[in-house]
C-alpha angles and dihedrals in degrees: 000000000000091000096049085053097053091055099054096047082050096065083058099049111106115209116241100249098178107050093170093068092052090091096049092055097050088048085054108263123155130220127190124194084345100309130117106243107220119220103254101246099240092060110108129235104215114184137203133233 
């Protein structure tokens, strides 16, 4: 039963084809049609202590 699961979520898996960018998404940045959305300047950065 597992294994025919697997195989059918693997027809749905998509490769990472843009391994460069892996490390950009896990820090929080957020792309849009493909494009990398830049923080507007004037958002501030606050941080905690």
């Amino acid at each position: 039963m597992a294994y025919k699961l697997i195989e059918s979520a693997q027809t749905r898996w998509r490769a990472v084809n843009a391994p460069h960018l892996v490390a950009l998404v896990r820090a929080g940045a957020r792309f849009e049609a493909g494009q990398l959305i830049e923080r507007p300047t004037s958002e501030k950065i606050t941080q905690t202590a």
